[in-house]
Structures are given as C-alpha cells and as structure tokens.
N, C-alpha and C positions, 0 to 999 in steps of 0.2 A: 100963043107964044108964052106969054103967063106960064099958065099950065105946065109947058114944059119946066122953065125953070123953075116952079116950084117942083117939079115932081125929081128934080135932077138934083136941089134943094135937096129932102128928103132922103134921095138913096146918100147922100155923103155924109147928111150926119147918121144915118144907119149900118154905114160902113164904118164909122166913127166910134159908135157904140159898140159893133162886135170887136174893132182891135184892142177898146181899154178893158175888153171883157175876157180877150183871150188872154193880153198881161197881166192881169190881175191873178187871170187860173196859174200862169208859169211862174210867177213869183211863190205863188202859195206852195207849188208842188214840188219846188226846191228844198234839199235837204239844209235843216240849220245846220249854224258855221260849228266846225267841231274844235270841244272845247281842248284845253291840255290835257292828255292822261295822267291818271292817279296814279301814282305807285303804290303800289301791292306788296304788304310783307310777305318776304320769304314765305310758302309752307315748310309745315319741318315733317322731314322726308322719314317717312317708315319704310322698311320693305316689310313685303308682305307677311315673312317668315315670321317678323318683331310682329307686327301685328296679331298674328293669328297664337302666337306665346302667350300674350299678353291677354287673351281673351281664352283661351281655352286650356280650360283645372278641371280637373273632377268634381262634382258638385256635393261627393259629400268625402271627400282627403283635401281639397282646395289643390292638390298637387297636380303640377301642369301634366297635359296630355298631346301627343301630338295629332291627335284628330277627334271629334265630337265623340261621344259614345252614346250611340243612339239605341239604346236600350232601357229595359222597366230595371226596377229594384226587385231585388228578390230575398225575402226574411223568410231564414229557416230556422226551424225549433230545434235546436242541437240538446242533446239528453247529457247530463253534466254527474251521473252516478258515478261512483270509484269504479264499476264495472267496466264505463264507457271512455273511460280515461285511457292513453290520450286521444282527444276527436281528428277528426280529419275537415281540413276548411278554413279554421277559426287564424288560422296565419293568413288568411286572404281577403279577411271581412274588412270593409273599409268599417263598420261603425256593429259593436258588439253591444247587447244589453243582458245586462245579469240581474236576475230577480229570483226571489226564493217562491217553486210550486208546493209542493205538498213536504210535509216533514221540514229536514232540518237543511236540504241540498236545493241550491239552486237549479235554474235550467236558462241558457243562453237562447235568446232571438240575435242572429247573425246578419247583417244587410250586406248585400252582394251586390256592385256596379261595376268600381275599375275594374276588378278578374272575378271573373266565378272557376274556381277548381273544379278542377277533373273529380276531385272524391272528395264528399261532402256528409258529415254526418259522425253518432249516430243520429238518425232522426227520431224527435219523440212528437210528446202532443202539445195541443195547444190551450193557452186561457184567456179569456178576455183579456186582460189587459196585456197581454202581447200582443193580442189583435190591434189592440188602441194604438200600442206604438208604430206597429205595420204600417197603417190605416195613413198616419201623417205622413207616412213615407209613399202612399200610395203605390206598396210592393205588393206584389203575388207572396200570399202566405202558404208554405212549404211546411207540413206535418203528417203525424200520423195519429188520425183520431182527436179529442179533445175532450175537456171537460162536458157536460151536459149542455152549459151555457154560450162557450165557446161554440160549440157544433151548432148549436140553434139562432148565435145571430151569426155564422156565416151563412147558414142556410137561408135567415130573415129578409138580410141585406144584398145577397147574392157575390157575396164579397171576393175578387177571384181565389183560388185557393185549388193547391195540389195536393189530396188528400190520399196517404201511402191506406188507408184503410177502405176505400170511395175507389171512386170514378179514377183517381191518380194514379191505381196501385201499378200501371204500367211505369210509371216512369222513378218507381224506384228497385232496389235489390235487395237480397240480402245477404250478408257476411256469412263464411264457417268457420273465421276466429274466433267468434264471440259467440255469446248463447242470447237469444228474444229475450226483454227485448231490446237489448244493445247491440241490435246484427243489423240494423236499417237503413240503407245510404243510396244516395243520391248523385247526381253530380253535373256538371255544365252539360255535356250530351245530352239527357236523359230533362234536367229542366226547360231548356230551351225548345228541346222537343215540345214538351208538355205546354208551355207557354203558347205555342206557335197551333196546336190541337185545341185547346179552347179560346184561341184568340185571345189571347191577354198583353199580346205586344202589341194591342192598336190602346188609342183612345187615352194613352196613362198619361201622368205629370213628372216631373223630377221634381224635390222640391231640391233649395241650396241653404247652406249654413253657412253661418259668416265665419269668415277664417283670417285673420290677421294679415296685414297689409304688408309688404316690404319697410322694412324700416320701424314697425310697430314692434316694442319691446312689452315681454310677459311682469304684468308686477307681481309682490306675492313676499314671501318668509321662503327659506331656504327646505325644500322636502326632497330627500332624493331617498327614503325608506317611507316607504307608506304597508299601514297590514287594517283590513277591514276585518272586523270580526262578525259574520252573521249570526249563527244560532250555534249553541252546542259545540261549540271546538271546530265546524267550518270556518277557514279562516282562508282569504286570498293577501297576498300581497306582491310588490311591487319595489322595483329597484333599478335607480335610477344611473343611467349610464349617460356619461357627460360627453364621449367622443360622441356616440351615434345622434346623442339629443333623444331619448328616446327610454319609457320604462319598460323592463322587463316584469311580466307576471309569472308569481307563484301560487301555486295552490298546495296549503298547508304542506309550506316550506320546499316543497320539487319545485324546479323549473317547470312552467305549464310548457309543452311543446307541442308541435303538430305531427301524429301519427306519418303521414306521406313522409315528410323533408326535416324530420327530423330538428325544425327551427324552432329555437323561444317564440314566443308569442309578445311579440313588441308594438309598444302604443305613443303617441306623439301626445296626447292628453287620456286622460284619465279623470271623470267626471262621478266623484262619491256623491249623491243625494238620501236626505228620507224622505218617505212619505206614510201615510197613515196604513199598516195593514191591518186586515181583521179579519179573525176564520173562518167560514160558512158552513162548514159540517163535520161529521165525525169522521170523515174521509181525511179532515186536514185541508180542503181546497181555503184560499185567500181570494180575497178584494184587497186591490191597490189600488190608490186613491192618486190617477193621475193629473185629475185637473187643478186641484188647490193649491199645487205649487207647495215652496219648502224652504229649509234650506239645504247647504251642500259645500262641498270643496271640490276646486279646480285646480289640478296639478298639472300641470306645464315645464319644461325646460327645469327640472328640478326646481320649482318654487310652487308656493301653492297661494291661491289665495283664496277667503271665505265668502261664497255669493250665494244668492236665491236664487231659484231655478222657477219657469215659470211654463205652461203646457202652451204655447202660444201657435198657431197655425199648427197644430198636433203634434210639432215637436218639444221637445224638454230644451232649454235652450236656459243657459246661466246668465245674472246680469250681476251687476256692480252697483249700488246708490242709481238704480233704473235704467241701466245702460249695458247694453247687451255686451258679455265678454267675447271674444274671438277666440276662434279656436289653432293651435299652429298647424300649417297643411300637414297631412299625415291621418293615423288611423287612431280612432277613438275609442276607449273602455268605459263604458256605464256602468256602474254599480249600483244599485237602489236598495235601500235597506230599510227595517223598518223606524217609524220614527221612535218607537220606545221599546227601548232606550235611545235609540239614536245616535247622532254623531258624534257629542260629545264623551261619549261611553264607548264607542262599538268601531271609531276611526281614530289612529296613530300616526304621528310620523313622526320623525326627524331632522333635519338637517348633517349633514357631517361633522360627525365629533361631538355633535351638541344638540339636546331633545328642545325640542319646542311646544310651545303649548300653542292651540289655534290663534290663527293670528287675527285682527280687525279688520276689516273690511279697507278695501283699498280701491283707486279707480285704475284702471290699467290706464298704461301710458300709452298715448298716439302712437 
C-alpha cells in the first residue's frame, strides 16, 4: 500500500515538473512588448530624371548627357599645314592639344567622346609625345605613319592604334581636293569599324577631369584677347565672346573654322602651358618634356589666371597654391609651347580697353 502511494507520490510531482517546464518554454517564446515607434525624417524625394542629370556629364566637357556614352576615346593626329587649312573634325573635339612637330608649324592630337564626326581629318603622323598624351586618356591612337620612335614604342607596347599607312589603311580615304599629303581622312563610320576589327572597344578606361561645380565662380584678371606666338610668325589667338561664354580661335589673324559646317572653332577654356623642348636631328624632330610640369595660363569666362600645370595620372591638369583649378563644362584648347622663351615672351593678352600684364597667382573661389 506504501508503494503505491509512493509511486502515485512520484507521478504528481513529475507531472509538476513538465507543466513549470512547458511555462517557462511559452513565456520565453513570446514576442517582447513592442516599444513606441521612432519617427523617420522625411526622405527628400528625387525623381529619377533629377537623378540621373545630376550624375550623368561627359567625362571629359563635364556637360550633362542624357544617357551614359559607353564608348573608348579616340586621338587623332590632325595635320595643321597652311595646305591642310581649314581641317574637318576639330569643331567636335571635346579636348584639342597643339604642339609644334617638325619646323616652325604645329600639329593637333584631337580627343573624340561626346560626337565623333562624320569627316575627320587631314590625317598625319604621329610622335611620342602625342602618344604620352593619348596614353592618359587611354584612347585608340588614329595616324598615318610616325616618327621612327613613335612607330617603335607602339609597336613595343602594343598600344592600340589605327595606322592609315599598317594594318588601318582600310579604315581611312583619300580626298581629290587636296594633293598627299593633305588628302587623308577618316571619320565616325570608318573608325568605329576599325575599333570594333581589332577589338579595341573591350577592356579600355575613361579617365574624368574636374570641371567646376554649380555655383563655383572663375577667378583671374580680365582676358578676353589672348595671341600665342610659337615660332617664326605662327601665331594663334583667341577672342573672347561674352554672350556665348566661350573663345573664338584664330590662326594668324582668320577665324580658324571647320571645313564641313563652316563653324569658328569655339572653346570654354583655353590652357597655354611651357615645357622644355629640344631637337633630335637634322630632320628637326623634338622631345617634350611632359612629366616635369611647368608653368602656364588658364583662361576661362574672359579672365585668366597664372598656375602650374602638373602630368598627374597622364593627364596635364592646372593647379592653383596646390590645388587643382576646374575646368568650366565645355570644350578645351591646349597650347604647349616651348619654355624658351616661354610665356612671358611668347603669351599676350588683354582685357577690354586696357592691356595687362600676367597677373599673380590666385586661389579660385568655391
């Protein structure tokens, strides 16, 4: 009889322990008490149109686009003789560079993103240090033939390149207004072909240039004439028009215009630097001395002010007391000259009404 009640004992408080065991499990498995909600600032409401403005410029005009432009850069070697005058293209280059090759005349590398024209050219040849500036831009280089040293480091490097004298010569033409060799041209068809035939539209970079913010004003001395003098009486200059924001180029004193459309050749900055040149042979061929940096003038919105220019991630790029100037969205003129005599000899300007002498150095305003 014992027995039993112990054993009946037993089962109660057994039965005892699983029910403190299953409350304990349902208390736990209950959600905590929930607290007050937080209030949330407002977001502030984009649509997506502000959005996508707001982010998408041209990487090297800073000027908005309405959709990505997913394509390489493309520098061509434009031939700048009084034969070849006026070229066809050089209205559509987002970013021009003028350098003197052989003798006393320049010859333009033209970089091609926002539009590549229909006609383009004429095309000449190439020299290292057009290469160099290419190279930063990480563009397909577009010519016809080259210097000795030129031909030998794109050959080195395998640098991509459309060569009208090579492997290229399908993808250019030639003129029968003009006589060899200022009959050579090219144009958006015929490069894009070419680009798409050696594969040179995989694998490339864009690079970007800083371009002035909304609300960032240009500092500087009043220049709305500017005249570069290179060698021997080549002389370009420059005139500054206040409605468009924008200078017109001349070359010894014509309006420069483009062969197609009949348009000035108009620039939103204007970047005069020097740097070291020196001769290499009885040919007359140069070395430019692009990494040492310089000084230079930056003309902007009719004012200019005086900065160093420095080769930094391969591009030439102006700074102020160490601080990188901006450039206003729009299309850019290089001029490179050499340093001796240099700029204070060999560069002019203006103001209206009243000549100025180079100004001091200034920091742009925010």
């Amino acid at each position: 009889m014992e027995s039993v009640r112990l054993k009946r004992k037993w089962i109660g408080l057994s039965l005892l322990v699983l029910f403190l065991t299953g409350a304990i499990l349902v208390a736990c498995s209950k959600e905590p008490a929930q607290t007050e909600p937080q209030e949330m600032p407002e977001p502030v409401k984009v649509t997506p149109e502000e959005a996508e403005e707001k982010k998408l410029v041209a990487p090297l005009t800073g000027l908005p686009v309405q959709v990505p432009i997913q394509r390489r850069v493309i520098g061509v070697m434009i031939d700048n003789q009084a034969k070849a005058r006026p070229q066809s293209g050089l209205a559509q280059a987002d970013v021009v560079y003028e350098i003197l090759a052989e003798g006393d005349i320049t010859r333009y590398l033209a970089l091609f993103h926002s539009q590549i024209p229909e006609v383009i050219g004429p095309v000449r040849s190439l020299r290292p240090y057009y290469l160099e500036i290419a190279r930063g831009y990480d563009a397909i280089i577009v010519h016809a033939g080259g210097s000795p040293a030129a031909k030998e480091e794109v050959d080195r490097t395998g640098y991509p390149s459309l060569d009208g004298t090579r492997s290229g010569g399908p993808y250019f033409y030639r003129t029968d207004h003009r006589k060899a060799p200022h009959n050579l041209y090219t144009g958006r068809d015929k490069l894009l072909e070419g680009e798409a035939k050696f594969g040179y539209d995989q694998g490339y970079s864009l690079p970007r240039l800083l371009f002035l913010g909304e609300g960032e004003t240009v500092a500087g001395e009043g220049a709305v004439q500017i005249e570069v003098d290179y060698l021997n009486g080549y002389r370009v200059s420059y005139e500054y028009d206040e409605e468009k924001g924008t200078y017109t180029r001349y070359v010894k004193g014509t309006v420069h215009s483009d062969e197609q459309t009949g348009e000035p050749l108009t620039f939103s900055n204007v970047l005069v630097i020097e740097a070291d040149h020196h001769i290499l042979d009885q040919a007359g061929r140069r070395s430019v001395d692009l990494a040492s940096g310089g000084k230079g003038y930056l003309f902007q919105q009719g004012k200019v002010q005086e900065v160093s220019w420095q080769f930094v991630d391969g591009l030439i790029r102006p700074y102020v007391d160490g601080r990188e100037v901006g450039l206003v969205p729009g299309k850019t003129w290089v001029n490179i000259i050499p340093d001796n005599p240099g700029l204070k000899e060999k560069v002019t300007f203006s103001a209206p009404q009243a000549a100025h002498e180079p100004p001091s150095s200034q920091e742009p305003s925010a």
